[in-house]
N, C-alpha and C positions, 0 to 999 in steps of 0.2 A: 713018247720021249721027245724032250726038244734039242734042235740043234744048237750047233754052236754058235753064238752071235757075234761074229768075226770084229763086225764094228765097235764091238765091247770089248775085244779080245788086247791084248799086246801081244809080242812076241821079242824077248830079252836076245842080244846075240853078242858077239864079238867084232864080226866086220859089216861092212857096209851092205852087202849085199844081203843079211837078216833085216835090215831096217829097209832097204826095197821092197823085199817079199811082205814083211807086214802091210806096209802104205799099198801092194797090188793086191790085198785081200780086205783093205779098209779096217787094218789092227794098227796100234802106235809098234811104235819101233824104236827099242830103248838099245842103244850104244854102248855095250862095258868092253872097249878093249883088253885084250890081254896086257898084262905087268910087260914093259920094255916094247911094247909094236906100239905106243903112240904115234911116231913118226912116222908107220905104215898107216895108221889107220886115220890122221889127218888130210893125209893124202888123197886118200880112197873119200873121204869127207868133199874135202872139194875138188873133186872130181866127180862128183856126183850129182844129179839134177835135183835128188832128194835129201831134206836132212831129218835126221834123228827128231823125233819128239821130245827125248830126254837122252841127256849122255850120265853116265856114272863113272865111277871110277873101279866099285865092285859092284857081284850082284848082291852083294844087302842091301847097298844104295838104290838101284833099280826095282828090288822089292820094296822098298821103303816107298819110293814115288808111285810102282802102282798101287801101293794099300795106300797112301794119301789123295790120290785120285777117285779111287773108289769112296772112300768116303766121304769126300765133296759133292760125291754125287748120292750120297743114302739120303 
């Protein structure tokens, strides 16, 4: 059985600190804040030494971008 290949992996979140944990395991780390925490989650944006690979707005849009990624790469 093989493992997970973290470097191929993403991990979708809501705040800033899902898009740290992807970049500390070598995953992207895609940004769908919740509907009305924009302004918390900007925040948390920069303040942060890392940024999102990809932001969304929902997760269709974030699924959207890892099936188009994956495919650029078949």
């Amino acid at each position: 059985m093989r493992g997970i290949e973290l470097s191929k992996s993403y991990v979708i979140g809501d705040r800033m600190m899902d898009t740290e944990l992807a970049h500390r395991v070598s995953a992207k780390g895609i940004l769908v804040p919740e509907p009305g925490d924009q302004y918390g989650v900007d925040n948390e944006v920069k303040a942060s030494k890392e940024k999102p690979d990809f932001r969304a707005n929902t997760f269709s849009g974030a699924a959207d971008w890892v099936v188009s990624r994956i495919k650029q790469k078949a």
